[in-house]
N, C-alpha and C positions, 0 to 999 in steps of 0.2 A: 690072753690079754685082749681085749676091744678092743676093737676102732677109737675109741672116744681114750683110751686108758693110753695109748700108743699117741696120740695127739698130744696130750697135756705131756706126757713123757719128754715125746722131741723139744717141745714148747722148751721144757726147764734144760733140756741138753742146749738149745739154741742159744739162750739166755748164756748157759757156764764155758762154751767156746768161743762167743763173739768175740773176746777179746785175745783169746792164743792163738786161732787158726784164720787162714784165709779164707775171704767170702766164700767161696765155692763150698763149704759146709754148709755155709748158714743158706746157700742157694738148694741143695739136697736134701735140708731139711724140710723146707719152704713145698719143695713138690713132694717130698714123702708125706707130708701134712694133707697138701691139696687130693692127692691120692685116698689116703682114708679119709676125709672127709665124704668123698663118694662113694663109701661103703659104708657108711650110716644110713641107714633109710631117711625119706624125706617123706611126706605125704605130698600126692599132687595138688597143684592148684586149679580148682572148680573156676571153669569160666562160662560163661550163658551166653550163649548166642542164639538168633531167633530158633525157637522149635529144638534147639539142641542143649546138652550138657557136657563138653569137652575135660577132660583130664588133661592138666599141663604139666610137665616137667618142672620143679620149682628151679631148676639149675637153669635151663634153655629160658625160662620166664622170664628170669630175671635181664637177661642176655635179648631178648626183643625177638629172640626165633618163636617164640611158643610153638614147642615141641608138641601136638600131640600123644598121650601116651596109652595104650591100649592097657586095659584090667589085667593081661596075662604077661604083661611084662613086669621084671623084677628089676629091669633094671632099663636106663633109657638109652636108646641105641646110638643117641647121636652125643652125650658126652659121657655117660656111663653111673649118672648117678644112678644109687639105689632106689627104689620105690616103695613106698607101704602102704597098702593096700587096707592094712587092719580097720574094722568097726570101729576101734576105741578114739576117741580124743584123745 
């Protein structure tokens, strides 16, 4: 099973316990979700600054760290998202 297939999974479990079990499920869900979310690759985000070309983190971005990320990293050191490096769009 994916990352993405185990997301929408918990999603519909979350959904059919909210109403029989106490939040603490629906709180387990909630981080086993945010967990594989970071195991999805993400592309980094290109930012230009004078004379350079930086790779961001799109997770740390959005958060106002902008993480630089080095090419040979697969994954970012400081929240753990995945990274994809690939050519394609």
């Amino acid at each position: 099973m994916k990352p993405e297939e185990a997301i929408e999974t918990i999603k519909i479990a979350i959904a059919e316990v909210e109403w029989n079990y106490p939040m603490d499920y629906a709180a387990a869900f909630e981080t086993a979700i945010e967990a594989l979310e970071k195991q999805v690759p993400i592309k980094p985000v290109s930012k230009y600054e004078y004379r350079d070309n930086k790779n961001v983190c799109p997770s740390c971005e959005t958060k106002n760290s902008c993480r630089i990320v080095m090419f040979w990293e697969k994954f970012c050191p400081d929240c753990g998202q995945a990274i994809d490096w690939s050519e394609e769009e």
